[in-house]
N, C-alpha and C positions, 0 to 999 in steps of 0.2 A: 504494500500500500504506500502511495507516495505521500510526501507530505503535503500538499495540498488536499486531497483527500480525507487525510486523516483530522489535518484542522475542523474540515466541517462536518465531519463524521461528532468531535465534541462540540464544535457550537452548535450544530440542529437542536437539541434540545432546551439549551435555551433562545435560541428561535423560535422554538416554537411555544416555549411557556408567553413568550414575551409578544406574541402575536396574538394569541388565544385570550390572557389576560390583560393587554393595551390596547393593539392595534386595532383590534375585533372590534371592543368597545369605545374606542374611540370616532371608530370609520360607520359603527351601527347610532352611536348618540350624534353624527353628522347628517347622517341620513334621517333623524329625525327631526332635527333643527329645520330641516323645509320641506315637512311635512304637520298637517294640523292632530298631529296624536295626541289626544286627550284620554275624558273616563268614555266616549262612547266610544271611538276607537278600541279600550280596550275590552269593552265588553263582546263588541265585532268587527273585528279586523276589515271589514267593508266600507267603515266609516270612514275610515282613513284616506285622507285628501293629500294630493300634494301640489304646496300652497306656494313655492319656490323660497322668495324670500320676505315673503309677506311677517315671519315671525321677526326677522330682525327689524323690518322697515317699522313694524308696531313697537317694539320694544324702544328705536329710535327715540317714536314722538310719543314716549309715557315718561310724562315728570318723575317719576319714581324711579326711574332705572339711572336717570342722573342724577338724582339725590343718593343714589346710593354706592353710585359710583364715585362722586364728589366726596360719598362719606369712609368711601375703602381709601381712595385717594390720599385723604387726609388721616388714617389711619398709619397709613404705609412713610409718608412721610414724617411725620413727625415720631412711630413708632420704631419705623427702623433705625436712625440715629440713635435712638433711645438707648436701643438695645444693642447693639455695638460698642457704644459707651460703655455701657453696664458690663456688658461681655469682657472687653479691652480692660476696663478700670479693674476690673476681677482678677482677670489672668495674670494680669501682670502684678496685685498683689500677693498672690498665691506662689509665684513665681519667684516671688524676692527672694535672696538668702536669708532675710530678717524676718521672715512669717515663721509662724509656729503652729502647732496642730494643719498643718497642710492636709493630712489623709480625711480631720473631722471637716473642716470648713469646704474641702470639695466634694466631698458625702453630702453636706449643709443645703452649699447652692445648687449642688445638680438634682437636687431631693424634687424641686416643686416641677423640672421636666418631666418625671416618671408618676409624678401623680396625677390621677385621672381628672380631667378639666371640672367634672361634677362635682367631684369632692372638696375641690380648692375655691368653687364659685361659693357654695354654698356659706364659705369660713369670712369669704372676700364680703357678700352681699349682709352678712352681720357685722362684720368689718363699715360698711359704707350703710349701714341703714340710718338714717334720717333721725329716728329717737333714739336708738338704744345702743346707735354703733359706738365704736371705740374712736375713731376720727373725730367725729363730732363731739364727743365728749371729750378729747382732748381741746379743740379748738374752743368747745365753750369755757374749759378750765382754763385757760389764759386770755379770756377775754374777749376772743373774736367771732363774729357771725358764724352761725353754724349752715350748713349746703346742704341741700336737696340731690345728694352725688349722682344715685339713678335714675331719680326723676324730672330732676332739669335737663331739656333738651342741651343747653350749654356744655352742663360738668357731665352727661352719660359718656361721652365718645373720649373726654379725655378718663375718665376713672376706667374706663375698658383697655384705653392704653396702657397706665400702668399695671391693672391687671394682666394683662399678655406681657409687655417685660417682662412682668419679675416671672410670671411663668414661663417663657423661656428663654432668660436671657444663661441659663445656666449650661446648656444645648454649644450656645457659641464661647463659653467660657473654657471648654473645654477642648474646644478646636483652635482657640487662640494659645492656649497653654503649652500645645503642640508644640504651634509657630514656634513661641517664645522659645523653646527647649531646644527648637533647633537653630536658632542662632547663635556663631562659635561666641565661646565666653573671649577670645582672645582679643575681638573688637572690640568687645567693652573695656579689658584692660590695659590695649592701646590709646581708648579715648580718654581715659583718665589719665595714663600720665600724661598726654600734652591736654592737661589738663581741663576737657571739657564738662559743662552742667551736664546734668541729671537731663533737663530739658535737650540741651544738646544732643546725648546720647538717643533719647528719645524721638528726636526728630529727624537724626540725620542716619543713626543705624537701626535701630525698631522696626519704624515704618517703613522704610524701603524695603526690611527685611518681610517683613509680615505683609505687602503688597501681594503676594499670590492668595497667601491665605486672606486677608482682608478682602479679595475679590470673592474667592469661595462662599466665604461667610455673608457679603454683604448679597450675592444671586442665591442665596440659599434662604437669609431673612426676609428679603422682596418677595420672592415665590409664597414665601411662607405666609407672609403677610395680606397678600393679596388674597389668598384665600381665607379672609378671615368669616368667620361663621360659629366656631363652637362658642366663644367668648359674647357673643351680644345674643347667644341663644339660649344661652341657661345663665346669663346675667338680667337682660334687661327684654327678653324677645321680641326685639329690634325696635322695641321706643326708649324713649317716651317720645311720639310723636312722630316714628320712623326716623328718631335720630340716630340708633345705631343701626340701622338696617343695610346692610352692606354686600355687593354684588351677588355674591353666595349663596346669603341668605337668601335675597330675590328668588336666585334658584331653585334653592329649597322651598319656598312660599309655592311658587311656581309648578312645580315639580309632582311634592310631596301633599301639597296644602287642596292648592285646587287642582291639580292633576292634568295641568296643558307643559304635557313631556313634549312637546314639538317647541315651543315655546320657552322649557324652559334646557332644551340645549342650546338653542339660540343662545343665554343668556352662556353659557358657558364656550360655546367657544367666543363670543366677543371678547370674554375674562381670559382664553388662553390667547388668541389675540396679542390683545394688550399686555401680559406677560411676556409673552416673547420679545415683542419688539422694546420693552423695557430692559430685558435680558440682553438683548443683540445688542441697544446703545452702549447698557453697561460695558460689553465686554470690549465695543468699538473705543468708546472712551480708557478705558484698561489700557490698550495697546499705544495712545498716544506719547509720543516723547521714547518711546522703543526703537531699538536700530533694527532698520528691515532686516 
């Protein structure tokens, strides 16, 4: 057997997982986006029209789909720096030779990735409740006005932002940690004797170093982001006011709620869509200032 042969004698099988469970479903929820499959379609398959692109063209001109796109939007940005922050600020604590307990404190933060988003909303929405939370009761013990966290359309979208941080900023904490592990110690103790800051060090060998990974991390929090849905669905289900209602969720509304599936993959390939081409600038931007 030669070796070409042989190579796809072992990839076929994941070819074909990876067709069966992606492709299939991918190339069958396209096929439904322009068609009108709802609940009579699926009681009889005869109902079923194909409406070309009538579902996107609707989807276009409904207020709702730009609110809630406008509300992923602003989720993603102001959430993804967040957490990269958090991420970076972390790793590189943990990373110091002046930290202690390293094994408890990275057990600590990567704790709230591995617990199920139900369990931690639940701790969160008594955390943020209006009389009885812990927030508020601190803010009123020093004096200051107390928030309506889930129910004001204003504070819902940002109290869901920190809520998704701190759940998972622990995720890129540990892919930063990496980074940092692998760059040589030898730079750093170059940059010291011709005696550069902390800041120095940080700007001028860190980040160049943790550029691949910072790109990883930062198309891996986008993606992430973008599909947000579990956090404004067992936090606030998507108000007060359709304030947190976000591309996803639409689809889930869509999908699950009222059952127009033609309709509601429309909504999701527009969402992969727009990931991708977020994804493709990202990486075009990445490669700028690199020697061809």
């Amino acid at each position: 057997m030669n070796t070409s042969r042989a190579a796809w004698l072992f990839i076929t099988p994941a070819l074909i997982i990876l067709g069966l469970f992606f492709l299939l479903p991918v190339v069958a929820a396209l096929v439904l986006s322009v068609t009108d499959y709802d609940l009579y379609a699926l009681a009889d398959i005869r109902n079923l029209r194909f409406v070309a692109l009538q579902n996107y063209w609707a989807l276009l001109q409904r207020p709702l789909f730009w609110s809630a796109l406008g509300h992923t939007v602003y989720f993603v940005v102001v959430g993804v720096p967040l957490s990269l922050l958090a991420s970076l600020g972390a790793a590189m604590l943990l990373n110091s030779p002046l930290a202690r307990f390293k094994p408890f404190f990275r057990t600590a933060l990567f704790a709230p990735v591995v617990t199920t988003v139900v369990a931690v909303a639940v701790i969160w929405r008594y955390l943020f409740n209006t009389k009885y939370g812990l927030i508020n009761y601190t803010l009123d013990a020093i004096g200051m006005p107390t928030v309506d966290w889930l129910g004001d359309p204003h504070w819902a979208m940002p109290t869901i932002i920190l809520f998704a941080v701190w759940k998972n900023f622990g995720y890129n904490m540990i892919i930063f940690m990496a980074g940092l592990q692998a760059i040589p110690a030898d730079l750093y103790e170059a940059a010291r004797i011709d005696g550069a800051s902390a800041w120095a060090q940080f700007r001028h060998i860190t980040l160049p170093m943790l550029k691949p990974t910072m790109l990883m991390v930062s198309i891996l929090t986008v993606s992430g982001y973008f599909q947000l849905f579990a956090e404004p669905y067992v936090m606030t289900e998507g108000g007060p006011l359709q304030s947190t209602t976000s591309v996803l969720y639409l689809m889930y509304e869509e999908g699950f709620k009222w059952w127009n599936l033609g309709s509601a993959s429309a909504v999701a390939f527009i969402l992969f869509v727009i990931m991708f081409a977020v994804t493709a600038a990202m990486l075009r931007l990445s490669k700028r200032g690199e020697p061809a």
